[in-house]
C-alpha positions as CSV (number, residue, x, y, z in Angstrom):
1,X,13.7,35.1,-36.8
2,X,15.0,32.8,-33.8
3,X,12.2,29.8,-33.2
4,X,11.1,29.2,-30.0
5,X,12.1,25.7,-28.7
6,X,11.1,24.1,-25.8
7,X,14.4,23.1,-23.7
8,X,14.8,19.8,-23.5
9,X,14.4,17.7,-20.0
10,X,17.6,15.8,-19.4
11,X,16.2,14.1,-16.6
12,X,15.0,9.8,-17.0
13,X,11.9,8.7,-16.4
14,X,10.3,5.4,-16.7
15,X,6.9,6.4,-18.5
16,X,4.1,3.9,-18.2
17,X,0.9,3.8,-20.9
18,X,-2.7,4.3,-19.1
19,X,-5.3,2.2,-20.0
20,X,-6.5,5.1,-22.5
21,X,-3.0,5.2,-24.1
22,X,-1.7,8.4,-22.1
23,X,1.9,8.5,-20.5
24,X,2.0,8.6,-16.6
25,X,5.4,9.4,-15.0
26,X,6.5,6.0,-12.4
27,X,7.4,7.9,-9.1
28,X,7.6,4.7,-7.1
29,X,11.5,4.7,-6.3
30,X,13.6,4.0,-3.4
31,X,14.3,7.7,-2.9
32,X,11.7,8.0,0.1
33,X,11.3,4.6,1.3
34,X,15.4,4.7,1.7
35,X,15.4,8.0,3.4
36,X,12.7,6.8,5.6
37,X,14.5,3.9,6.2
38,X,17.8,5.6,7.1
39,X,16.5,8.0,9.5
40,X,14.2,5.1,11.1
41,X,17.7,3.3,11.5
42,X,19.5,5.9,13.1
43,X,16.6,7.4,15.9
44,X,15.7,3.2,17.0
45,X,19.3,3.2,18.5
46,X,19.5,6.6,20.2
47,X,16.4,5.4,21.5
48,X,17.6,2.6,23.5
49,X,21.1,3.9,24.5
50,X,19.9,6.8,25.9
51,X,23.4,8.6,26.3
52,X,25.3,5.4,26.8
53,X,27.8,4.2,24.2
54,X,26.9,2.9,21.4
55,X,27.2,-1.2,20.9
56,X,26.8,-3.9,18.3
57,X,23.4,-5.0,19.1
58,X,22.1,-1.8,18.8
59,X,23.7,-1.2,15.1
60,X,22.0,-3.9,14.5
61,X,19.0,-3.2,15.5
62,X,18.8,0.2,13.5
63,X,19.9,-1.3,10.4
64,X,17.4,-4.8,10.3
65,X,14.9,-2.1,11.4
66,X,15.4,0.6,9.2
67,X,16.0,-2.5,6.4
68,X,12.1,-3.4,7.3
69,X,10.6,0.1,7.2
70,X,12.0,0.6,4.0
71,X,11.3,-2.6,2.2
72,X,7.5,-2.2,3.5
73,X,7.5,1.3,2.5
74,X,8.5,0.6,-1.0
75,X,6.4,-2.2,-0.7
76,X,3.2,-0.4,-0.8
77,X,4.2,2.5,-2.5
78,X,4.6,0.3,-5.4
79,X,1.9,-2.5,-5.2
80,X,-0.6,-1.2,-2.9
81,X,-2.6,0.2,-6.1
82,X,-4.2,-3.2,-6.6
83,X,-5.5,-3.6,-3.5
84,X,-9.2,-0.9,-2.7
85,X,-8.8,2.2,-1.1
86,X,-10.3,1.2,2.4
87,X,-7.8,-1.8,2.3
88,X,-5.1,0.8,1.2
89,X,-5.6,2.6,4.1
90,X,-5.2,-0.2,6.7
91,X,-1.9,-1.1,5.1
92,X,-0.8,2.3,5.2
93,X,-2.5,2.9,8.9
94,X,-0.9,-0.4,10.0
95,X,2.4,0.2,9.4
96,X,2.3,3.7,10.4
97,X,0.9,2.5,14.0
98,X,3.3,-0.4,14.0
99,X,6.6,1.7,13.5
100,X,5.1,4.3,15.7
101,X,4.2,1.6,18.5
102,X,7.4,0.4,17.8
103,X,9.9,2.8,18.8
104,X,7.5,3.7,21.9
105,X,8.3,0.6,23.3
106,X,12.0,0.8,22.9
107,X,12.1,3.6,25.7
108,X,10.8,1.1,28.5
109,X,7.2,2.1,27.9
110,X,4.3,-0.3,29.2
111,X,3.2,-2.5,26.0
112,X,-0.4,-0.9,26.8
113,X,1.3,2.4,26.3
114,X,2.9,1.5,22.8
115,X,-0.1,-0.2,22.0
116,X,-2.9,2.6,22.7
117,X,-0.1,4.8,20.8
118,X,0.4,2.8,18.2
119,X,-3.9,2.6,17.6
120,X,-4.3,6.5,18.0
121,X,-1.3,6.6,15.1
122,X,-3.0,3.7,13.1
123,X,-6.4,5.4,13.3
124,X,-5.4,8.7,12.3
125,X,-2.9,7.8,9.1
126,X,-6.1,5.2,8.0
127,X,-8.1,8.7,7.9
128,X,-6.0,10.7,6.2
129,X,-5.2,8.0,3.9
130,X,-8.9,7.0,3.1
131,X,-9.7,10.5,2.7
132,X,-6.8,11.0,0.1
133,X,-7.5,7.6,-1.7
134,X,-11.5,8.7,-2.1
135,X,-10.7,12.1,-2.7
136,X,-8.5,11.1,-5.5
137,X,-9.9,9.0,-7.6
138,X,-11.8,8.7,-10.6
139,X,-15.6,8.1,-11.5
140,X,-14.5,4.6,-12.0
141,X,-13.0,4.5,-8.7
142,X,-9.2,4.0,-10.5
143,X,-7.0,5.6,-8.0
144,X,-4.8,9.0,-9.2
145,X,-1.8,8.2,-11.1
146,X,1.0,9.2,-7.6
């Protein structure tokens, strides 16, 4: 009789030991902070050309901004475990409002416009964040292993 094997996975992870000596899979790449950051780059730009050409100073500005969202992006994905949920959530509700607030004001709104956008965008990611971040968490209030 043929045994039944398991087929093996071929694809690399980092695996990381638990405190109770379990494996946990490391998803904290540059995949999504880099894709985030790419299409960041590109939409700042066609914001402010609006239909013009395209010039230097606005290259530039899509890649030093799409450069910052990532790096911040990875940033937390990756060390935003040590700090406590309700401080998790303003990291992640600050940059969310920031980026947001950001591109607002590129198409010649009034700062009080980006701003109030920005807060409303702030405020909800911190909610859906916290709520996530308490939802998911153990007795010992260790956050889930993502």
């Amino acid at each position: 009789m043929a045994a039944h094997a398991a087929i093996p996975d071929r694809r690399r992870h980092r695996e990381l030991r638990g405190q109770r000596g379990q494996q946990q899979t490391m998803t904290h790449g540059w995949g999504l902070p880099v894709t985030l950051g790419i299409v960041y780059g590109l939409y700042a730009p066609t914001v402010v050309r609006r239909g013009g050409e395209p010039s230097w100073g606005q290259f530039w500005l899509g890649v030093v901004s799409g450069l910052v969202l990532a790096v911040a992006v990875y940033g937390l994905r990756r060390y935003g475990r040590v700090l406590p949920r309700e401080l998790r959530a303003v990291a992640w509700g600050g940059l969310a409002g920031i980026a947001i607030g950001f591109l607002f004001s590129l198409s010649d709104a009034s700062v009080y416009a980006a701003t109030v956008l920005g807060l409303v965008v702030a405020g909800a990611v911190f909610a859906a964040a916290f709520y996530l971040f308490y939802t998911h968490e153990d007795a010992a209030g260790r956050p889930a292993p993502y």
